[in-house]
Each structure stands twice: as structure tokens, then as C-alpha cells.
PAGU-559762 format. One record per residue (C-alpha): residue in three letters; y negated, x, z. Coordinates in steps of 0.2 Angstrom, whole numbers, padded with zeros to 4 digits, always signed. Last residue first. Layout:
<recs>
AlaYXZ;...
</recs>
This chain:
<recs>
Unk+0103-0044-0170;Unk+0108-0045-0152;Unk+0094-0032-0146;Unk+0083-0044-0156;Unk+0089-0059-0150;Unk+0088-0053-0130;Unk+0069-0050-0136;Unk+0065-0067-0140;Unk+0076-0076-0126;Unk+0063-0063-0114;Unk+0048-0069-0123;Unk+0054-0088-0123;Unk+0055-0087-0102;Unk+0037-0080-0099;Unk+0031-0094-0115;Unk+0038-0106-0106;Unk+0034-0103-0088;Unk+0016-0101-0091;Unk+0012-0115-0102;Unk+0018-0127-0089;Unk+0006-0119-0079;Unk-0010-0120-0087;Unk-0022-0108-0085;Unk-0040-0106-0079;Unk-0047-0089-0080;Unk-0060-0087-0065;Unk-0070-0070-0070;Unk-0080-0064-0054;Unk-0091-0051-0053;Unk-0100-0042-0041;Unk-0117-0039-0038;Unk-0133-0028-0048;Unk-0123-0030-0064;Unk-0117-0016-0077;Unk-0106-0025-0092;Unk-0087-0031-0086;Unk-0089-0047-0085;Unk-0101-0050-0101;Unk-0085-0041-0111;Unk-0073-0054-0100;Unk-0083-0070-0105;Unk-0083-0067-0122;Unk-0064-0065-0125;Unk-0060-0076-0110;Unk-0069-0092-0120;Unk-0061-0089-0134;Unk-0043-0087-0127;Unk-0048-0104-0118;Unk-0050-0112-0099;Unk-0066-0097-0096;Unk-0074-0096-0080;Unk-0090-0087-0075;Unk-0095-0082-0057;Unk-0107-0068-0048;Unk-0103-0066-0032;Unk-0117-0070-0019;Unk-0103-0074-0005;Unk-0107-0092-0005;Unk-0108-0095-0022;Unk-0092-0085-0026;Unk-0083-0098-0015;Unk-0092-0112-0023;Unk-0085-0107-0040;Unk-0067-0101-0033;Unk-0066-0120-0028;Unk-0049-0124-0022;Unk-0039-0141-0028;Unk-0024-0137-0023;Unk-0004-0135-0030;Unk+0006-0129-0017;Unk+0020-0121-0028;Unk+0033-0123-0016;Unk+0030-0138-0004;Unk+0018-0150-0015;Unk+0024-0144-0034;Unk+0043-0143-0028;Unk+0043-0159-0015;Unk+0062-0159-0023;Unk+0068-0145-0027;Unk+0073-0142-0047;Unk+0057-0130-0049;Unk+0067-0118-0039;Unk+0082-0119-0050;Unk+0080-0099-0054;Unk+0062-0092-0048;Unk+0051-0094-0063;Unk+0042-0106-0058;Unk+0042-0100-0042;Unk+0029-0087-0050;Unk+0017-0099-0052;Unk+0011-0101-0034;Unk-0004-0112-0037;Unk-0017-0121-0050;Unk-0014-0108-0063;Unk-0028-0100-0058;Unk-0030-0082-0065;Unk-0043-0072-0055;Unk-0049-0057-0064;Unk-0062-0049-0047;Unk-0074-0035-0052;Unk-0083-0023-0040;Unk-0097-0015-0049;Unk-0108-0020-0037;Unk-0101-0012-0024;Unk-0094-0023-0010;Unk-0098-0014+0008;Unk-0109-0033+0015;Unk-0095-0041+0024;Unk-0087-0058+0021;Unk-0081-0055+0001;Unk-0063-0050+0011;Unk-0065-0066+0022;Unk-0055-0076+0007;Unk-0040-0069+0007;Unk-0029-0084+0006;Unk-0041-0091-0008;Unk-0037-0075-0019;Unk-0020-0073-0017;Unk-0016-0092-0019;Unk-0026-0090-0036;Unk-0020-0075-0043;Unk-0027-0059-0042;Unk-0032-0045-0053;Unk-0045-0035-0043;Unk-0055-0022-0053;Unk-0063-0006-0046;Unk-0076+0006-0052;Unk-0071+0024-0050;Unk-0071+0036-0040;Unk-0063+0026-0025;Unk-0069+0027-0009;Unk-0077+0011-0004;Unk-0065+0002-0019;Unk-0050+0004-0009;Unk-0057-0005+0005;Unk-0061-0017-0005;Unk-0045-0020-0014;Unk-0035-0019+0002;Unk-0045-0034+0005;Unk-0043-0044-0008;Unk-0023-0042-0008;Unk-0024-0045+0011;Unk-0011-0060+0013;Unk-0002-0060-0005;Unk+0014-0051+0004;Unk+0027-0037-0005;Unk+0030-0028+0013;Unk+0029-0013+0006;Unk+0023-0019-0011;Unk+0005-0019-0008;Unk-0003-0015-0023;Unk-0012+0001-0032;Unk-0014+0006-0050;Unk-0025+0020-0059;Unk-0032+0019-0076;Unk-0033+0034-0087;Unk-0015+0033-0093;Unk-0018+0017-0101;Unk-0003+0004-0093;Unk+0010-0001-0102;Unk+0015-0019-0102;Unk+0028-0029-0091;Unk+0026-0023-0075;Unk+0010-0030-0073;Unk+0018-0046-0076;Unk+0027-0046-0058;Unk+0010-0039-0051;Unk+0002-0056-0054;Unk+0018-0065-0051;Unk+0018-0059-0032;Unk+0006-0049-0026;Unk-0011-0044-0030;Unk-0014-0029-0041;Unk-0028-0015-0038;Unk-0034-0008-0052;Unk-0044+0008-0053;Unk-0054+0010-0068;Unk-0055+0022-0079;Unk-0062+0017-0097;Unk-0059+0007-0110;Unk-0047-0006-0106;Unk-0045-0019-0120;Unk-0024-0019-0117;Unk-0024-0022-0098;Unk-0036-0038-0100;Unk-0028-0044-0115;Unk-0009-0042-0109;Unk-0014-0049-0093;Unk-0024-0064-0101;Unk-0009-0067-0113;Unk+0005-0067-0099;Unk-0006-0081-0089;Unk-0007-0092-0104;Unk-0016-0092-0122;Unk-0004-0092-0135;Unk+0008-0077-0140;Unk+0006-0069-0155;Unk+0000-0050-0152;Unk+0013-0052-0137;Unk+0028-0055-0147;Unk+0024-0039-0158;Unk+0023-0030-0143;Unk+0040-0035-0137;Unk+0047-0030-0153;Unk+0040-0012-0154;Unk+0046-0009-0134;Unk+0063-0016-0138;Unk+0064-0005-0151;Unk+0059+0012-0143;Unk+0070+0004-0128;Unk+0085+0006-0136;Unk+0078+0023-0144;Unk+0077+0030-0127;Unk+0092+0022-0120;Unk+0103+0032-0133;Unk+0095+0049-0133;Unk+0097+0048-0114;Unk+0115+0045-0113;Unk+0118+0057-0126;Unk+0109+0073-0120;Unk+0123+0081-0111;Unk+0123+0085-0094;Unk+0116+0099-0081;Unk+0116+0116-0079;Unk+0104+0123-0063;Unk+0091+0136-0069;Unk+0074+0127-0069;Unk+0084+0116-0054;Unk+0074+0127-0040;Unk+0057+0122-0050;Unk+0062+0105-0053;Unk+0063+0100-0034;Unk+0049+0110-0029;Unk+0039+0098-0039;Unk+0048+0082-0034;Unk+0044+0088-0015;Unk+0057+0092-0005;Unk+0065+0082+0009;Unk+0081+0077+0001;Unk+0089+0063+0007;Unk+0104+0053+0003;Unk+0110+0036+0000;Unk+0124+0024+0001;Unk+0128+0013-0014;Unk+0120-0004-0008;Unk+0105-0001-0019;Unk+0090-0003-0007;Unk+0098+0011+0004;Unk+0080+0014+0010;Unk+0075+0035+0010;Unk+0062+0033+0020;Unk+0044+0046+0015;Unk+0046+0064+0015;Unk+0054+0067-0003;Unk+0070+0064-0014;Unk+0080+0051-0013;Unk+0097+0055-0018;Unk+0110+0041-0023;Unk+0128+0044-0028;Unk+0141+0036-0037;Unk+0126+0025-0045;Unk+0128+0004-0044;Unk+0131-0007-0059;Unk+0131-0022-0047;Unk+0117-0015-0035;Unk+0111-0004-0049;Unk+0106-0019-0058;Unk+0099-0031-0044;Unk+0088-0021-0039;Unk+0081-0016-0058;Unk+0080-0033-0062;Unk+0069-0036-0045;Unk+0057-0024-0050;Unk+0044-0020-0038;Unk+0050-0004-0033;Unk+0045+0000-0015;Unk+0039+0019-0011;Unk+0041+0034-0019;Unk+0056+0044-0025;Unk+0072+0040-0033;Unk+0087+0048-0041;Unk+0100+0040-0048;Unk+0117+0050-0053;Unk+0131+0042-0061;Unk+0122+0030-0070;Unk+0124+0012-0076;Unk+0117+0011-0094;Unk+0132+0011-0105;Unk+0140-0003-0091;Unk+0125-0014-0093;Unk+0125-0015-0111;Unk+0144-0018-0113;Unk+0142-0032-0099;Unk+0126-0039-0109;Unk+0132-0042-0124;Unk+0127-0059-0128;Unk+0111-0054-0122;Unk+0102-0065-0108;Unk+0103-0050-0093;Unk+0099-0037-0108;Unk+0084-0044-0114;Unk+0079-0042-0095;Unk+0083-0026-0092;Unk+0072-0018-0104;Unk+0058-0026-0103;Unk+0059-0029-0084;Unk+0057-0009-0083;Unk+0043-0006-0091;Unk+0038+0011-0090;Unk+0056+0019-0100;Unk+0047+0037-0099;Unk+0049+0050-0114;Unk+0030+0045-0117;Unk+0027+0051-0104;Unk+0015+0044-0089;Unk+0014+0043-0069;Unk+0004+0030-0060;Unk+0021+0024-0051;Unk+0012+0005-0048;Unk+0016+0001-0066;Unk+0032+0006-0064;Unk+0043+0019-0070;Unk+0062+0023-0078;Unk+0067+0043-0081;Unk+0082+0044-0091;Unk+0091+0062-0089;Unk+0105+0070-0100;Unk+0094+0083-0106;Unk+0077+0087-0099;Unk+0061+0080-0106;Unk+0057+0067-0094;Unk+0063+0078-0077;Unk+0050+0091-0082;Unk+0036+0079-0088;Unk+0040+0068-0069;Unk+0040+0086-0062;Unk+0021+0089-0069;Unk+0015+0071-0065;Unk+0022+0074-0047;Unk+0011+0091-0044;Unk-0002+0082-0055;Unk-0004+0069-0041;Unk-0001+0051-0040;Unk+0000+0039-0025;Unk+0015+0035-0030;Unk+0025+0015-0032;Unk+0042+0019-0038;Unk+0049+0031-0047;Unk+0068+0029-0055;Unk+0077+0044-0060;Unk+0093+0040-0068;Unk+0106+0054-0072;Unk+0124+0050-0082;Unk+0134+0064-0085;Unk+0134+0069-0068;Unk+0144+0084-0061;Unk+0129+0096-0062;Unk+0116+0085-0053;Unk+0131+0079-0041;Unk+0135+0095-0038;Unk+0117+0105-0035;Unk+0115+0088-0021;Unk+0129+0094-0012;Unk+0121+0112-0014;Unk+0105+0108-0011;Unk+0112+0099+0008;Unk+0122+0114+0011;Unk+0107+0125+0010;Unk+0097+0115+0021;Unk+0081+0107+0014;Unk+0062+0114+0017;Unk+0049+0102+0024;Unk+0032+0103+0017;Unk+0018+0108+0032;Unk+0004+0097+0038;Unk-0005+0109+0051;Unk-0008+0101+0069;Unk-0022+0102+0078;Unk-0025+0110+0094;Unk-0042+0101+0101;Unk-0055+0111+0111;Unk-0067+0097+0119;Unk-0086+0102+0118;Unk-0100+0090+0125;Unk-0114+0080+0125;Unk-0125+0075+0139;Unk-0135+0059+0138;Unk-0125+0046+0147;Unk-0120+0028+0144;Unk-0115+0012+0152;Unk-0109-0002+0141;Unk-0091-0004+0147;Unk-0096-0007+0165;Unk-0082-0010+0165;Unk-0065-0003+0166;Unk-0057+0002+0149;Unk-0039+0002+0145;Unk-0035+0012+0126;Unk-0018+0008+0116;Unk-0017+0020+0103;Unk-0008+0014+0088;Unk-0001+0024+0074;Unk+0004+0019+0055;Unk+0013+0030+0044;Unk+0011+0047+0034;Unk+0023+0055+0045;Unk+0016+0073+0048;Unk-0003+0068+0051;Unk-0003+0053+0059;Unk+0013+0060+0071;Unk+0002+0074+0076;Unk-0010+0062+0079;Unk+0000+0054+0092;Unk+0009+0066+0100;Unk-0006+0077+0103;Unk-0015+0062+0109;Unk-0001+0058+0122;Unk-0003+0074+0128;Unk-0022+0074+0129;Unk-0019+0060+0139;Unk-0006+0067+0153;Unk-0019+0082+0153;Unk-0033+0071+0157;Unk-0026+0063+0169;Unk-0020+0077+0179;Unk-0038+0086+0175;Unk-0045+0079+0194;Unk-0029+0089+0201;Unk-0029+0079+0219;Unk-0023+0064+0211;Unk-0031+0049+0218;Unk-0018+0040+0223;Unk-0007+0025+0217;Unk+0002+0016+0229;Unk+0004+0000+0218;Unk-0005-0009+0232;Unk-0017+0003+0239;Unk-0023+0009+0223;Unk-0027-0009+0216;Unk-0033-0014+0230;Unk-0046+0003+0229;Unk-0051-0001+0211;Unk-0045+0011+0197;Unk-0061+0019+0186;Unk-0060+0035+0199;Unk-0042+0038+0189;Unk-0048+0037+0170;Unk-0035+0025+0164;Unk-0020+0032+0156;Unk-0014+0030+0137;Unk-0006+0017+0130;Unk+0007+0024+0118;Unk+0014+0019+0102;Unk+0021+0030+0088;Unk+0027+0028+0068;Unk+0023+0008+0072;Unk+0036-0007+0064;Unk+0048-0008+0080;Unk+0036-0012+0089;Unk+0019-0016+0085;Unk+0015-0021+0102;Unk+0020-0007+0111;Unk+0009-0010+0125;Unk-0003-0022+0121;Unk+0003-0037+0132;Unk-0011-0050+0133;Unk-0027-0051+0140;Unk-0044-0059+0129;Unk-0047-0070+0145;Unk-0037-0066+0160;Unk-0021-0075+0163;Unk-0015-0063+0174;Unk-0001-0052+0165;Unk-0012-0038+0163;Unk-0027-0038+0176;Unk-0020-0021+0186;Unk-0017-0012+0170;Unk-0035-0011+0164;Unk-0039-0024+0151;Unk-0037-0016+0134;Unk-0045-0009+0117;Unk-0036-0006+0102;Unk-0036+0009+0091;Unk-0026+0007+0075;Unk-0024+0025+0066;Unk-0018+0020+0050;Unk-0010+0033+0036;Unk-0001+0026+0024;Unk+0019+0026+0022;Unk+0021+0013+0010;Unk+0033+0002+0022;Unk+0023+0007+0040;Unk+0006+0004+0032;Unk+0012-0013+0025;Unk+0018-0017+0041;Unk+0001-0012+0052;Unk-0007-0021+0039;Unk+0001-0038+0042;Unk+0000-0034+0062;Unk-0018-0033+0062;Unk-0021-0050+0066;Unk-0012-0047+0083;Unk-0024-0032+0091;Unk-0039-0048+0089;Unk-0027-0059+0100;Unk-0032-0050+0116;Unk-0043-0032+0117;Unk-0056-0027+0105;Unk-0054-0019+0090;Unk-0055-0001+0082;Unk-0047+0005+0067;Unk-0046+0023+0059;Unk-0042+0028+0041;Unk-0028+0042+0038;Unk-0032+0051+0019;Unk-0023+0048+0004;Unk-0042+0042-0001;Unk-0033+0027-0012;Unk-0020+0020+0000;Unk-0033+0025+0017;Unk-0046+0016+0012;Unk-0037+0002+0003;Unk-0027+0001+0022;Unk-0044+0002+0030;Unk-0049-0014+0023;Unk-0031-0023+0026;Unk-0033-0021+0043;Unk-0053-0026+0042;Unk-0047-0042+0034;Unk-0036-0046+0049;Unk-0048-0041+0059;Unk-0063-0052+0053;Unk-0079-0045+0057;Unk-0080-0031+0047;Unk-0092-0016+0053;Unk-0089+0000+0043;Unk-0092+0015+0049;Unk-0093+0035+0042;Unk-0092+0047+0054;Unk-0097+0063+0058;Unk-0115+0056+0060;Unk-0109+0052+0077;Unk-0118+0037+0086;Unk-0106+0022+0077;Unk-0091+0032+0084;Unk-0095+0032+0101;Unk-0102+0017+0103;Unk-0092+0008+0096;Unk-0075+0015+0106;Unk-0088+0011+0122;Unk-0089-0008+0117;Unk-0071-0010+0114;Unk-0070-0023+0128;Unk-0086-0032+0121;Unk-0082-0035+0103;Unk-0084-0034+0085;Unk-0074-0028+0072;Unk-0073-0007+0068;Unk-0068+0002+0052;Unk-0068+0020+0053;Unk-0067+0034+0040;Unk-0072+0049+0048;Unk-0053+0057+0052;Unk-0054+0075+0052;Unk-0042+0078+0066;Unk-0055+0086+0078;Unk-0068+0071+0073;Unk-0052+0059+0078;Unk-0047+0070+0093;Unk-0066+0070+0098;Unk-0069+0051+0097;Unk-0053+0049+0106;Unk-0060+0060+0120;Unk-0075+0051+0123;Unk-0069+0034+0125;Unk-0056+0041+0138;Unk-0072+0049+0148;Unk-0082+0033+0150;Unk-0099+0034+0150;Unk-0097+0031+0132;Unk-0112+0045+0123;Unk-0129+0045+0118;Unk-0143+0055+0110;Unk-0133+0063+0096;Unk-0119+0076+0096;Unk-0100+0074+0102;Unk-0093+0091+0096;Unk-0075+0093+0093;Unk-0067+0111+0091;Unk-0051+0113+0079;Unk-0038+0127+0082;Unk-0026+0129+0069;Unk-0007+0134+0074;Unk+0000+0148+0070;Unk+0006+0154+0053;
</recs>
């Protein structure tokens, strides 16, 4: 098939007089990218008004850029779609860098748009100018800054750098629409983050009343196919293993992977393992990981239990596992051979080597429909290992005493209906992984760069395009760091925030000896005394706390009704509490399996 052949129209009452302004309106409206969030400025003036004045587009304003970053990145994790970004020039292009890394190590689709000084005032120690080139290097899928609009130069600036007017007026333009072919053709196939560098001259607010046509050559997304001697290395392993794992990380979802992972789950000699963040479901499915491995670590028989697990063939696909049990299993137990399977980076994250295969998971259990494989031992073993396990860990949860693990378990378990979660980082996510998930709800967190810096945000961008209503489950470092995600005016009313204080970092509790460090509560944990109360004052949130499993039962069904603005339910918990009760479910459990 050919390429598709997009056309772009500018249409309203008025344009950027300036022409490069234009044209990165029309690639995005070519591309099909309107979702944009913009943060205020003057140097960026021409990009606002480009895309603010197209009804193509949908805009956000958000003030803060780091937050916006973080915004479009929900946008984009839940929409599956690329979301567009527009700052000004100078340090505002730097708080974007935390989003720009958790784009590039879950492979979402960001297109950054940054404003600049023209080229003859870099490096002067202008106001709001520094280098913008590259910036996100190495962590960017592609980078360019594209060419000034030549008659936009000044004469001194011609004369010395010896920079003439070209006498093709379209040789600019063709050496940006280059750059822009490259660009979003990269956005589209690679499912990262791209930044387009953009000077503008002044006067940046000048505008014009003619509308035009730009013919833009898009680029079809297409599935990559797999060299014949690459299937058949990967045909042997599958046939000469005796012992497959497949391990899913966090997906985005779809019934195409649903479908494999059923496949893969109910075929003979293969153990499928998931996370919370995998949204996938079976009931052949091992779906929490640390509930398995960490009874095991503590069992008196641990080596014998480790070494019937290890497999010969692992098989992974999606992004970051959150699972540090799992890690640091197969790094000591480790696979003879590791394939990854799909378009996104296969990561040697278990020191055995690994190879890629760039199909899709569906594709990949169609072709093997007819390919022999192992004997159904090792995965009739580990499934009614962790049948039991499964049973005794919920009877461990129905009675433990009120604590972080408790409100998890109660908030995940009394679910009702779809909602779509969006974990913060660190512990909160860490007990996630500990109880099942309802099928019907749908998970999100930023494990590819694994930081609690935009948890809120990505939360509210996610919710903007979401189906359903969202939920924010978020510790108290988390939510206090992230504070500028309730600055804007885009929260839904049916927004809802769990935040469980336990008065700071909690899980470095749990880290081993961590807590043994002296200046532990100041320097580690950072213990504070934070008001989420006054904070939801000043953002119109709604707020009620609960300190009790009493109080959490009736505040959380009031939380959750219909409300006019969002909600916030502060759970106060008590830190000590935490850690024991964490550390006695896992010495419970390593009983059982020793019983």
C-alpha cells in the first residue's frame, strides 16, 4: 500500500504571521494529533495562537510545566494516542524532563514543542535563552531544531555568519518539512517522546487573515514482521523448553493481548505471571507476583523452591515490571534464554542476554497454534502452589488490623464498578501488586522511570480522556510533591484522590537495614507535618479523613457517591503498624508453604 496523503487546513479568523508556526499546526492537524497542552508564555505566543484558534484541537492551559508534562503523559498513557506540548523558551523546556523520561521508558507518545530565541541570541545571556538543542538527549526518540524562516534573520547576523538569502524562497521550507517528516514519522512508529525545537523572531504576536492548505505525507503505522531465522531460533527454544515463563509487564490492554495471554495461559507446560499494571486476567494467571516469591524467599526450603520454579524459557512483553522479587529471582535463577516479544525495548533487565521478537503477542500464538511444546508438569505444579498460597493470603487479609495494607485491600476489594486507577509510585504501587485486581477496573502508574514526582498529574491527564471515572491512590510524599496538579481548572468532578498518610516515605521501612541509619526518620523517611486538609481547601476539593477502619468504612461509601467537585479521602495511618504487619503477612504465608 502507498503512502496516505493527509491535507491540513488552517481555518478560523486568524493565523501566526509567522510561517514555521503555521506549519507545525498543520503537521499536528495532518497527523491527527488534537490533544494539546500549552503553559503560558511570550516566546511561544505564535504556537498558542495557532493551535488555541483551530477547533481541530482540543487545549488545555496549565500553568506549571512540569505538571503539564505529566498532564499530557495521562493523556497520552490512557488515549494510546500522541499528545502535543507547547512551552516557552529558557528553563520552562527543563521541567519537562521528568515526563520526557517516563515517555521514553514506557513508550508514550509525546510531541514536546518548545519555543526558542533565534540562533544569533543563543549563548548571550539573554533572558529566558539557553541551549535547547538536543536537550533531551540521550532520553528523546528524535530531536531537531528546525530552521528560522530566512527574511526573519537580521542583516548583521547575515553578514557575519555569511548566511544569504537563498535564492530558492522554498529551500527553507523544504529543509523543515524534512525535519517534520522525520519527526512525526518517528511519533508515530516508535511510540516515544519527540521534541521540536522551534526559534521565532519577533514580533511574535503579529497575525494575518488568510488561511491556507499544506499537503502533508503521513506515515501508515504498520506491524513489523520477523526474519525467518530469527522464528526459527525462537521455534527451538519454545520446543526445547521444558520450563516456559511468560512474564507481562505494565500494557496498555487490548483484547488482541487479552486473547494471546488466554492462549499462552491455558497451553501446556507454560506459566503466565502478571501485574497489576498488566491489565490482563485469567484465572490460569499467577497475578501476584510478590505473593508467591515472597513466602518463598523466607521458606525453609526456599533453594528447592526456587530451582523448581526457574525456567528455561522466559518470555516477556510490555514495559517495566514493578516487582523487585521477581528481578532479583530470575537474575539468580536465571532463564537459558530470554525473548522479548513486541515493538517496544527489549531491556536485558535479567542479566541472561535477551532477544527480540517484533510481533505482536497475538501473532505470536497464532504461528505457534501448530508448533510442539512441553509437558504440562511444571505448570500444574506452580498453579496449585499458588492456588494455596492465594487462599492463605486471603485469609490473612480478612484479619488484619487497620494499616496501609488493610485500606488497599478494602478499597480494591469493595470496587463496584469500572473505574480507572492510576497508582502513585513507590509503596502505594508495591501493595497493589499484592491483591487481585477486578477485571473491570483498569490500572496505570509510571514505572518507567519508577518516580512519585508527577503521580497526580499523570492522573489528571488520564482522567480528561478516560471513560470512566478516575481514582488516584497516592501516598502522602506523592501527593504533597505534586501539588500543582489540582492548579488548573480540567478536574472532573468525579475525580477521586485515596491518600494514605502514614506520615512519610513508608516504604523504606521495609527496605532491608534501612531503618538502621542513623537520621532515618529525618533523612529517609522525611517525616512532615503537611496539611492535605488546607491543601484541598485551597483547591476546592472536597476532604474527609478517617484515622480508624470505622471511620474509612463510612467515609469511603460517602467518597465515592456522585459530588459536584472532587474528592478527597485522607486515611491517616500509623507507621509502625505498617511495617509489621507487611513483614508478619509474608512470615505467615512462608509457614504455610512450610507446613
Amino acid at each position: 500500500m502507498g503512502k496516505p496523503v493527509f491535507d491540513a487546513y488552517f481555518c478560523g479568523m486568524l493565523y501566526p504571521k509567522i510561517a514555521l508556526a503555521r506549519w507545525v499546526v498543520a503537521y499536528c492537524k495532518a497527523f491527527g494529533i488534537h490533544r494539546v497542552v500549552l503553559s503560558p508564555g511570550s516566546r511561544n505566543a505564535p504556537l498558542l495562537l495557532g493551535f488555541s484558534q483551530d477547533p481541530f484541537f482540543r487545549c488545555i492551559q496549565v500553568v506549571d510545566e512540569r505538571s503539564a508534562g505529566f498532564i499530557a503523559l495521562g493523556m497520552a498513557q490512557v488515549s494510546r494516542q500522541p499528545v502535543a506540548l507547547v512551552c516557552t523558551s529558557g528553563s520552562a523546556l527543563a521541567n519537562y524532563y521528568p515526563a520526557v523520561l517516563e515517555a521514553h521508558y514506557s513508550h508514550i507518545p509525546l510531541l514536546v514543542l518548545s519555543a526558542d530565541r533565534p540562533p544569533y541570541m543563543w549563548e548571550r545571556a539573554d533572558g529566558q535563552t539557553i541551549v535547547q538543542h538536543n536537550f533531551f538527549t540521550p532520553h528523546i526518540r528524535y530531536s531537531a531544531t528546525l530552521p528560522m524562516d530566512d527574511d526573519a534573520l537580521p542583516d548583521w547576523y547575515r553578514e557575519r555568519v555569511q548566511h544569504p538569502i537563498p535564492e530558492d524562497p522554498h529551500q527553507t521550507l523544504s529543509a523543515q518539512k524534512k525535519l517534520f517528516d522525520q519527526a512525526f514519522a518517528t511519533l508515530v512508529q516508535d511510540g516515544g517522546p519527540v521534541h521540536l525545537n522551534l526559534p521565532f523572531e519577533e514580533p511574535l504576536y503579529a497575525t494575518q487573515p488568510t488561511t491556507e492548505t499544506a499537503s502533508v505525507t503521513g506515515i501508515q503505522s504498520h506491524r513489523s514482521s520477523v526474519a525467518p531465522v530469527t522464528w526459527e531460533l525462537f521455534v527451538r527454544d519454545w520446543q526445547q523448553s521444558s520450563r516456559t515463563m511468560v512474564l507481562v509487564g505494565m500494557d496498555l490492554s487490548s483484547q488482541e493481548h487479552q486473547s494471546a495471554l488466554e492462549w499462552l495461559a491455558e497451553h501446556p507446560g507454560v506459566l503466565v505471571c502478571t501485574e497489576n499494571t498488566s491489565n490482563l486476567h485469567h484465572p490460569y494467571v499467577i497475578d501476584a507476583i510478590d505473593q508467591l516469591i515472597g513466602p518463598m524467599e523466607l521458606s525453609t526450603q526456599s533453594s528447592i523452591w526456587m530451582a523448581e520454579l526457574q525456567p528455561d524459557l522466559l518470555i516477556t512483553w510490555g514495559g517495566p515490571v514493578v516487582s523487585k522479587k521477581i528481578k532479583h529471582f530470575l537474575r539468580t535463577h536465571p532463564p537459558k534464554q530470554h525473548w522479548h516479544v513486541g515493538n517496544t525495548s527489549a531491556f536485558d533487565t535479567y542479566f541472561c542476554g535477551v532477544q527480540t521478537l517484533p510481533i505482536s503477542p497475538k501473532i505470536l500464538t497464532e504461528r505457534l497454534a501448530d508448533v510442539a511444546s512441553g509437558s504440562d508438569s511444571y505448570t500444574q505444579l506452580w498453579r496449585k502452589r499458588y492456588g494455596g498460597i492465594a487462599q492463605a493470603a486471603q485469609a490473612y487479609r480478612s484479619k488484619m488490623a487497620f494499616s496501609d495494607f488493610w485500606v488497599y485491600h478494602q478499597f480494591i476489594s469493595t470496587l463496584n464498578k469500572p473505574y480507572t486507577i492510576h497508582w502513585a509510585n513507590s509503596s502505594v504501587i508495591r501493595y497493589a501488586q499484592l491483591i487481585d485486581k477486578p477485571d473491570f477496573v483498569k490500572a496505570y502508574c509510571n514505572r518507567g522511570t519508577s518516580g512519585i514526582e508527577g503521580s497526580s498529574s499523570t492522573a489528571v491527564g488520564g482522567s480528561i480522556v478516560s471513560q470512566e471515572p478516575t481514582i488516584l491512590v497516592t501516598g502522602d510524599l506523592s501527593f504533597f510533591y505534586d501539588s500543582n496538579a489540582w492548579w488548573n481548572d480540567i478536574l472532573r468532578p468525579d475525580f477521586r484522590i485515596l491518600l494514605v498518610n502514614n506520615g512519610g516515605g513508608g516504604i523504606f521501612r521495609i527496605l532491608p537495614k534501612a531503618i538502621d541509619m542513623p537520621g532515618f526518620s529525618q533523612h529517609v523517611e522525611t517525616k512532615h507535618q503537611r496539611d492535605a486538609a488546607a491543601l484541598a481547601a485551597t483547591y476546592q476539593l472536597g476532604y474527609q479523613s478517617a484515622s480508624t477502619a470505622t471511620e474509612f468504612i463510612s467515609a469511603y461509601q460517602a467518597w465515592l457517591k456522585p459530588s459536584e467537585r472532587p474528592q478527597l479521602l485522607e486515611v491517616f495511618t500509623n507507621p509502625e503498624t505498617n511495617d509489621q504487619i507487611l513483614k508478619d503477612y509474608f512470615t505467615t504465608l512462608a509457614k504455610f508453604i512450610d507446613s
